[in-house]
Structure formats: structure tokens, C-alpha cells
C-alpha positions in Angstrom: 0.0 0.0 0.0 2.9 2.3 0.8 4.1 1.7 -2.4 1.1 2.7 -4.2 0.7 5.7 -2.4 4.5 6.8 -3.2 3.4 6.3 -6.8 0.1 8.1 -6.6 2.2 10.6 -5.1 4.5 10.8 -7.8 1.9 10.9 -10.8 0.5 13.8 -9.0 3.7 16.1 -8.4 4.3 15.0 -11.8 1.1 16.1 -13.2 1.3 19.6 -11.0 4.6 20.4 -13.0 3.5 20.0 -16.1 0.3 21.8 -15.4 1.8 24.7 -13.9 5.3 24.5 -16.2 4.3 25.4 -19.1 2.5 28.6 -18.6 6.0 29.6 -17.5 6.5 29.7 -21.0 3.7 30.9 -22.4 5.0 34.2 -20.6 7.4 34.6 -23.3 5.7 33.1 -25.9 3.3 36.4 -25.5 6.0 39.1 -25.9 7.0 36.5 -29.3 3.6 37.3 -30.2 3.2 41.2 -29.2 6.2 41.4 -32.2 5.2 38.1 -35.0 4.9 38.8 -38.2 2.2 36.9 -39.7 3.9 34.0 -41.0 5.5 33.6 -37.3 2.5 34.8 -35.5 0.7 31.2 -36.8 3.3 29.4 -35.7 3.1 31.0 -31.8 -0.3 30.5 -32.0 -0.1 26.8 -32.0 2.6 26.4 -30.5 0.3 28.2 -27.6 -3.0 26.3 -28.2 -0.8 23.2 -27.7 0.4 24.0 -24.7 -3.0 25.0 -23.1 -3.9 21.7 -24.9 -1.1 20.0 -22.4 -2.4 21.9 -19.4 -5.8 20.5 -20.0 -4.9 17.0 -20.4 -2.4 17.1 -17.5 -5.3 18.8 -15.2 -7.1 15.6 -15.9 -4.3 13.3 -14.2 -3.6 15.8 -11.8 -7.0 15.8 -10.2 -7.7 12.2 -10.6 -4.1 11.3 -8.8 -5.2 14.6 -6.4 -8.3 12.3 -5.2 -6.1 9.1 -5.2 -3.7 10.3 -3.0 -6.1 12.3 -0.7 -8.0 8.8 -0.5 -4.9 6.8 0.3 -3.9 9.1 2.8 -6.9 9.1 4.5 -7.9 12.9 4.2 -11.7 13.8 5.2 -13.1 15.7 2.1 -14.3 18.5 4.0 -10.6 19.1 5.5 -10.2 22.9 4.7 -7.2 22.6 2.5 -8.9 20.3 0.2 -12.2 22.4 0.1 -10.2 25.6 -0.8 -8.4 23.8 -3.8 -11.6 22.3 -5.0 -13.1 25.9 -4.8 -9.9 27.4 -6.6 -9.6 24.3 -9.1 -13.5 25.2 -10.5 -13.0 28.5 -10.9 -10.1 28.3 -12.7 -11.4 25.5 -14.8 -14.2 27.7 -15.6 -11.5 30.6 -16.3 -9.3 28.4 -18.8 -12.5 27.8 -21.0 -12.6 31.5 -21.1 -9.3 33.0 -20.9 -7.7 31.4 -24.0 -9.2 30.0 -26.9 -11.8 32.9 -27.3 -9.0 35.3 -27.3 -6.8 32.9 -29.9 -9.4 33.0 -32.3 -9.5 36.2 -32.5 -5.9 37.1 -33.7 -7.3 35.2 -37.1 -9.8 38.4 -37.3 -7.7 40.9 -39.0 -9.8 43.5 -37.9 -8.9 42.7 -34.5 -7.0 44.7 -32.2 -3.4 42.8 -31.8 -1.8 44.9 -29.4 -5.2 44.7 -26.8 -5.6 40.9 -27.8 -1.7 40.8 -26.2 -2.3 42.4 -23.5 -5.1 40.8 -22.7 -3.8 37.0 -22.9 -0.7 38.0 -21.1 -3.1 39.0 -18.3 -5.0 35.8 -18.9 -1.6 34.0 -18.1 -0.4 35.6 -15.3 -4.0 35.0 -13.5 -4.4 31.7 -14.5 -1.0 31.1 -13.5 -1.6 32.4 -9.3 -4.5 30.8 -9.7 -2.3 27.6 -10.3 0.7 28.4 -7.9 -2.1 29.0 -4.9 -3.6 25.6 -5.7 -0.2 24.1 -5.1 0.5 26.2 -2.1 -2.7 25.2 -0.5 -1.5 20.9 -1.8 2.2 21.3 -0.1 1.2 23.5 2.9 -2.1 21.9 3.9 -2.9 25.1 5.5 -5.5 24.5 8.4 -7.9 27.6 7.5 -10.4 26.9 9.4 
């Protein structure tokens, strides 16, 4: 059983990073973007979309692994830690639906505003982001809140 749980454990720690990793990117990929000529600009886009495509998918593991190891460990489900990250993890599940891909389809518009379109996904990123580095404050301090 031990065992198991050290795996669990290590699916999810593995899952956080590549949830949380790659939006370290996307930071930069933005300011690529701010600049792209059209030709490039394609190419940043996707790269982009695939990455928020990886988050997604790696959110998936991460909260079934989340459950698995609160489970194995024996955590109630109404310990405060655990309701907090289920509060933050909805929101920002609801926020991803509408932070990205609305504003990525729009940079095909070319009556669009690129410069606003920037700032505004580079906000997007940074939120979604503390939104991501609070859920795995509240998983590795398992802060007693109330």
C-alpha cells in the first residue's frame, strides 16, 4: 500500500509540473507574439493552443491522482485545504474555458486589435498562473484555515 501511495504521489507532483510549467513559457511566448509577423504569429499561436492543450490534459491526471492520493492518505473531504483547492480548481477550470481560446481565435480576425488581444492573454496568463501556484501552495502546505 505504501508503495502505491509513493506512486500516486508521484503521478501527481508530476502532473502539478506539467500543469503549472508550461504557462512559465507561455510568458514569453506572449511578448513573441506582441512582435510576430504573420507568417510567425501562426506558428506562436499553435505552438500556444498546444500548450493550453497540455495543461488540460495534465489537469485531468492531476486531479484524478489529487483524489487518489487524498484517498490513500486518508484525508476527510471537508478538511479545509482540500475544500479551498476544490473551490480554486473550479474557478479556474471555468476561467481556462474562457481566458484562451476565445482570445486565440481572434488574432485570425484581422480587424482585431493585436496589441489589446496581447495584453489581454498575457493578463490571462499571469492569472491563471496564481490561480495555479495557490492551488499548489494550499496541496504542499495543507494550510489549516479553518
Amino acid at each position: 500500500m505504501i508503495l502505491l501511495y509513493k506512486f500516486l504521489l508521484y503521478i501527481h507532483i508530476l502532473s502539478a509540473i506539467a500543469s503549472i510549467g508550461p504557462f512559465f513559457v507561455l510568458i514569453f511566448l506572449v511578448r513573441r507574439i506582441r512582435t510576430a509577423q504573420p507568417v510567425e504569429l501562426n506558428a506562436y499561436l499553435i505552438a500556444f493552443k498546444s500548450a493550453i492543450r497540455l495543461v488540460k490534459h495534465m489537469g485531468h491526471v492531476l486531479v484524478v491522482s489529487g483524489i487518489l492520493v487524498a484517498y490513500a492518505a486518508g484525508y476527510p473531504w471537508n478538511t479545509s485545504w482540500i475544500v479551498a483547492t476544490v473551490l480554486i480548481m473550479a474557478s479556474s477550470i471555468v476561467f481556462l474555458a474562457r481566458a484562451f481560446s476565445p482570445k486565440l481565435r481572434k488574432f485570425a480576425d484581422p480587424a482585431s486589435d493585436k496589441e489589446d488581444l496581447v495584453r489581454r492573454l498575457t493578463r490571462s496568463v499571469w492569472i491563471y498562473l496564481a490561480l495555479l501556484l495557490i492551488m499548489l501552495w494550499l496541496m504542499v502546505a495543507k494550510p489549516h484555515l479553518w
